[in-house]
MARVEXZA-672238 format. One line per 8 residues: for each residue x, y, z of C-alpha. Coordinates in steps of 0.001 Angstrom, whole numbers, always signed. Example, Ala and Ser with C-alpha at 12.3 -4.5 7.8 and 13.67 -1.06 7.14 Angstrom:
% MARVEXZA-672238
+12300,-4500,+7800  +13670,-1060,+7140
This chain:
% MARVEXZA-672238
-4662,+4906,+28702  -7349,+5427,+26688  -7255,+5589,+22805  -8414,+9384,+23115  -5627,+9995,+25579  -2951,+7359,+23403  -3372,+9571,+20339  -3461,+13180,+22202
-296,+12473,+23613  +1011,+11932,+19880  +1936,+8187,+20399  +4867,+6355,+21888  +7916,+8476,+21632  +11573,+7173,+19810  +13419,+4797,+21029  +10744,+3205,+23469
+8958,+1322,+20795  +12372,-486,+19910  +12791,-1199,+23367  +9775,-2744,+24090  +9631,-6704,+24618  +7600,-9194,+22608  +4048,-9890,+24605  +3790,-13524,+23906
+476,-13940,+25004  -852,-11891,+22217  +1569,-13050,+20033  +550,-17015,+20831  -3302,-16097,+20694  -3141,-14563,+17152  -2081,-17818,+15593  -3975,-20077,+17717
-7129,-18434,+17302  -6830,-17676,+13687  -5487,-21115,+12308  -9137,-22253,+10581  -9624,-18509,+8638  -6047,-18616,+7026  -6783,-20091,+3607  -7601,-17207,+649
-10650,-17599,-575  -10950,-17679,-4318  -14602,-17070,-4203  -13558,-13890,-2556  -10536,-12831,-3953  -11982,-13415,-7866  -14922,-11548,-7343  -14085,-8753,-5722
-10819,-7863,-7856  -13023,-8368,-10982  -16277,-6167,-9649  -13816,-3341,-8548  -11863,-3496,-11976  -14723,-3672,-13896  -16699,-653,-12230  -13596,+1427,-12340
-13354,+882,-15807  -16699,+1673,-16242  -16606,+4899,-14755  -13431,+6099,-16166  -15083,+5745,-19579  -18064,+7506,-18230  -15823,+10579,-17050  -14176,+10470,-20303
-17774,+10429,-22202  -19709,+12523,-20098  -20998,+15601,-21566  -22046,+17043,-18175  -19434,+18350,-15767  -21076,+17047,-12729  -21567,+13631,-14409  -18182,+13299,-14986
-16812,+14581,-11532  -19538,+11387,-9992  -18035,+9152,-12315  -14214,+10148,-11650  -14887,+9465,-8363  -16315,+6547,-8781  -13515,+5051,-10950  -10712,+6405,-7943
-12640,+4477,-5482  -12767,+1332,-7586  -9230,+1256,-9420  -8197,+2096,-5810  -9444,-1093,-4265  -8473,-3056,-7281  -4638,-1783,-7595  -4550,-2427,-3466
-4512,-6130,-4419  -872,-6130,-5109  -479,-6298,-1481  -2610,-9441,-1562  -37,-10697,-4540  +3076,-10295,-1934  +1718,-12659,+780  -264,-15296,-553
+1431,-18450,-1169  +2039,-18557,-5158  -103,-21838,-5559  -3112,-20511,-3404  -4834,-18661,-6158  -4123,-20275,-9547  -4365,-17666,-12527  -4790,-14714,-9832
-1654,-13178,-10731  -1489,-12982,-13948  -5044,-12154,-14394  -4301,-9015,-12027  -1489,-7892,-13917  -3435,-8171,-17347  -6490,-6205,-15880  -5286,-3703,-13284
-1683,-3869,-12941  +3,-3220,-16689  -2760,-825,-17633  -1754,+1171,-15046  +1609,+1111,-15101  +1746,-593,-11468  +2733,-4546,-12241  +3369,-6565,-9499
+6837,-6771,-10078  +7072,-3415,-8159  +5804,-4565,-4828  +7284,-8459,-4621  +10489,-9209,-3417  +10114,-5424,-1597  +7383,-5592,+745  +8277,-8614,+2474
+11727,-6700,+3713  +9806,-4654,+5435  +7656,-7484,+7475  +11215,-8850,+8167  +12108,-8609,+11584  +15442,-7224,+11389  +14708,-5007,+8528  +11235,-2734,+9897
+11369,+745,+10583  +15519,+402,+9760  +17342,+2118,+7401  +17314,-1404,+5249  +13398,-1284,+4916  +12196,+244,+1651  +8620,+1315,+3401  +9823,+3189,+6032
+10749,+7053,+7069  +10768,+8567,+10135  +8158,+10895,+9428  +6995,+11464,+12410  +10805,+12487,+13787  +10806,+15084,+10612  +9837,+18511,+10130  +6393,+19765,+9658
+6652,+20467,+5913  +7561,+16760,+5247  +4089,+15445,+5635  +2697,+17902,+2704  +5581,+17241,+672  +5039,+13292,+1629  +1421,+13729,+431  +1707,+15990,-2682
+4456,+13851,-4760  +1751,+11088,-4934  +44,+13564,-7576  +3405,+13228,-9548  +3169,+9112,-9790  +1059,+8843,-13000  +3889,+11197,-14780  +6323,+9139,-13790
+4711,+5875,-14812  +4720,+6933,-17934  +7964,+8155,-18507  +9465,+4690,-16360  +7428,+2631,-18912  +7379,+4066,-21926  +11165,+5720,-22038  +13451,+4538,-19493
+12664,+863,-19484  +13502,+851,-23891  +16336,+2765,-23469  +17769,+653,-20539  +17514,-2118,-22874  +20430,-467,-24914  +22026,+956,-21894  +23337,-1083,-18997
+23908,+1491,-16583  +20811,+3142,-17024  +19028,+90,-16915  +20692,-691,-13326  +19389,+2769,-12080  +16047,+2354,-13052  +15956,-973,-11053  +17223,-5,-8176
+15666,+3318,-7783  +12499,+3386,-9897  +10906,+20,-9881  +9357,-571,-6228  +6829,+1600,-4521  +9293,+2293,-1771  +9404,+5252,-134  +12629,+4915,+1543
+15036,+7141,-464  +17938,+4985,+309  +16522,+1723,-572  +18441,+373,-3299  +17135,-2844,-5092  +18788,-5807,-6050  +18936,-7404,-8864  +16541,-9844,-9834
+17138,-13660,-9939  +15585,-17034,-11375  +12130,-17093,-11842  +11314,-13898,-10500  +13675,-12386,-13400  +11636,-14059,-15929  +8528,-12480,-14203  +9945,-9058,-14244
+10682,-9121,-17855  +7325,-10083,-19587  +5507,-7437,-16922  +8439,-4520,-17913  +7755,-5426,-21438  +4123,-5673,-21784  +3666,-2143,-19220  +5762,-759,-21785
+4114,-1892,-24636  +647,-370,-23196  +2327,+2762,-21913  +4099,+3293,-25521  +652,+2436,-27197  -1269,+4563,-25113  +627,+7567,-25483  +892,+6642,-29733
-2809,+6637,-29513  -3078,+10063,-27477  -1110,+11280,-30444  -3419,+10315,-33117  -7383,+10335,-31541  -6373,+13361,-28750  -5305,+13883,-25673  -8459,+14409,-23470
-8917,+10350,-22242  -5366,+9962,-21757  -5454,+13405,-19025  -8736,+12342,-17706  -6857,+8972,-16896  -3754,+10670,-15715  -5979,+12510,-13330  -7718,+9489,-12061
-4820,+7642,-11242  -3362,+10674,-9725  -5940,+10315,-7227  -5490,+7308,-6658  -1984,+7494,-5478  -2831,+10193,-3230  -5283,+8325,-1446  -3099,+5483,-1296
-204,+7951,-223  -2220,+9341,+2558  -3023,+4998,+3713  +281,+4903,+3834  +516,+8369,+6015  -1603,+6655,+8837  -414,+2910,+8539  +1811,+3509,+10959
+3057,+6118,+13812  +6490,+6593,+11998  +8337,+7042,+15538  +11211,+4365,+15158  +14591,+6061,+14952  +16571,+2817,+12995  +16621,+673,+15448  +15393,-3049,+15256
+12417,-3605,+16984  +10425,-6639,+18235  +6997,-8075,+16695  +5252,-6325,+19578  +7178,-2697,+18996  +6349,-2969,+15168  +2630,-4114,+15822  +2258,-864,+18253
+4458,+1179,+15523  +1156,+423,+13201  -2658,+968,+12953  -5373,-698,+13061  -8788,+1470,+12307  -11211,-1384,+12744  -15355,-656,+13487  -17012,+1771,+13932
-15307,+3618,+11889  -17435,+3786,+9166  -15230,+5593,+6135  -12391,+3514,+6744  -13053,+623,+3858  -12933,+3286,+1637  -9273,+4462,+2342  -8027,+1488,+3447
-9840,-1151,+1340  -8846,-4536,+1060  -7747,-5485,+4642  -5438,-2511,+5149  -7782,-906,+7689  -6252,-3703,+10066  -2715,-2934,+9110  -1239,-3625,+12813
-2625,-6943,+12946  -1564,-7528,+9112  +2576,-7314,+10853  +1157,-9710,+13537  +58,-12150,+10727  +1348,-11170,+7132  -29,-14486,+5374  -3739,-13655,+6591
-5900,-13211,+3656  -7799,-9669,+3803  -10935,-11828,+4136  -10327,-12871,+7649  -8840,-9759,+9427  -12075,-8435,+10621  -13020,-12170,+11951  -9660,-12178,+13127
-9656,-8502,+15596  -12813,-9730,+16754  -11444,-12690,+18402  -8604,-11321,+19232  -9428,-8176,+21244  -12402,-10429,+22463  -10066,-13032,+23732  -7205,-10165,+25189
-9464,-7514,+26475  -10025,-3670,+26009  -7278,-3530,+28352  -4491,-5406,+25965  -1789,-4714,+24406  -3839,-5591,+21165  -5970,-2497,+21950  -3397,-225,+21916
-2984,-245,+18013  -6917,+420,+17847  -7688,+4317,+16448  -10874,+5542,+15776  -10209,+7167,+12230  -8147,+8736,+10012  -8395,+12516,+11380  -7114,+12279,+14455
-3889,+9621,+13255  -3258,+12994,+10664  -3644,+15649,+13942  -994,+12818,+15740  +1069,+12581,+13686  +1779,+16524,+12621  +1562,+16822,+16227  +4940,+14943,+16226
+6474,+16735,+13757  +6222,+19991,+15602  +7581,+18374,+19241  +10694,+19633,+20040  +13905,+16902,+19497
């Protein structure tokens, strides 16, 4: 079947993607072939995180400044694009080994993710469940729905609460996370409900433990601190950089929300599938597609690959599909989680919606 054909016919259907058994060939050839590109790079990672920080910095003050309309539309878009890419490495954060990168984490945390409201505390110790092979496209994993098994108006809805995220931010950092402090119970519903990006509405987080305890605190209280200064200064100086921001970063989660609408087909109905049935439950959009670094940046244009090998840095996944679907064949089952672009995975997947059940 050809990709055309693969996505016309909306995909495998429910059920058959859990049933489907583990092709060992592919799975031996990804690590075997892949073993000497494994190691992050800092003269990558640094770089790039920095550069993309930096710009969208840049032009979110140039939105904020600009006198000219058009000016500060270029600039806004600019500064989505760039805080986009640089928020994205929190997915980095979650996979590479804690001694790979020295400074890397904290450094992210101090530049992209406290100022906006997105430390990494929110994505480790929750992504991983939902690499774990018992846990994918279950009821236990925090990043999965169903969505294409749901109705038609889910994928709107799906899409459009992204633009609420910045709000919510906010009122997690600079309200709820104080007030928890002085009530317990509050405190215990904010963690388990509010403080991944999980969009499983039945996830419910545990508590955390040991290290990663201490970690959470000094990120909860310094996002607070910035989110409680930022709205104090709002107060005083005006409210125009702080909705100009808001907008931004609105943006940004709805580009990130509609990643996450194509990063996989959304077609597993609980059950607990093999590596093979989760690799062909996700996407890969690799060349040519030309617009994909854009709205998948860092890597996550090679998400199906990314659940055959978690720990590869973003670096190496495009060295990585090449010698894999030159070593397999067009032919492969490596192929078959190749699309050509983020159109027709959106036409696919409404297409399920609407199929009768």
């Amino acid at each position: 079947m050809t990709v055309q054909e693969k996505i016309g016919s909306a995909g495998a259907s429910a059920g058959k993607l859990a049933a489907i058994p583990d092709d060992k060939e592919m799975l031996r050839a990804a690590v075997d072939l892949t073993r000497d590109i494994s190691e992050a790079r800092a003269a990558i990672f640094w770089p790039d995180m920095l550069g993309s920080a930096a710009l969208g910095y840049a032009a979110l003050a140039g939105a904020i400044l600009a006198d000219s309309p058009w000016l500060a539309l270029a600039c806004s878009a600019v500064s989505v694009l760039a805080l986009y890419r640089a928020l994205l490495f929190i997915h980095e954060l979650t996979h590479i080994h804690k001694n790979a990168l020295p400074g890397f984490r904290l450094v992210w945390n101090l530049l992209v993710g406290i100022p906006l409201l997105t430390p990494s505390l929110m994505y480790e110790q929750v992504h991983t469940l939902h690499h774990a092979r018992t846990r994918y496209g279950t009821a236990e994993d925090p990043e999965y729905l169903p969505l294409g098994l749901m109705k038609w108006w889910s994928l709107p809805a799906f899409i459009l609460v992204a633009l609420l995220l910045p709000v919510g931010l906010l009122v997690r950092c600079a309200l709820l996370n104080p007030l928890g402090v002085a009530i317990p119970p509050l405190r215990k519903l904010v963690w388990e409900r509010a403080s991944s990006l999980s969009i499983n509405p039945d996830f419910r987080r545990r508590p955390p433990e040991g290290d990663f305890a201490r970690m959470v605190f000094w990120q909860e209280l310094g996002a607070s601190l910035w989110a409680i200064g930022v709205l104090a200064a709002s107060w005083l100086y005006g409210w125009r950089p702080l909705l100009i921001a808001i907008a931004v970063v609105s943006l940004v989660a709805l580009l990130n929300q509609i990643r996450t609408l194509v990063a996989h087909l959304w077609v597993n109905d609980g059950e607990a599938m093999t590596v093979t049935g989760q690799y062909l439950d996700s996407v890969n959009v690799p060349p040519p597609a030309l617009l994909s670094p854009l709205w998948a940046p860092v890597g996550l244009r090679y998400h199906a690959l990314h659940h055959l090998l978690p720990s590869m840095p973003y670096h190496s996944l495009g060295e990585a599909h090449r010698r894999l679907l030159a070593h397999l064949g067009v032919g492969s089952t490596y192929n078959q989680a190749n699309y050509p672009g983020l159109v027709p995975l959106v036409v696919r997947l409404a297409r399920s919606t609407m199929m009768p059940r």
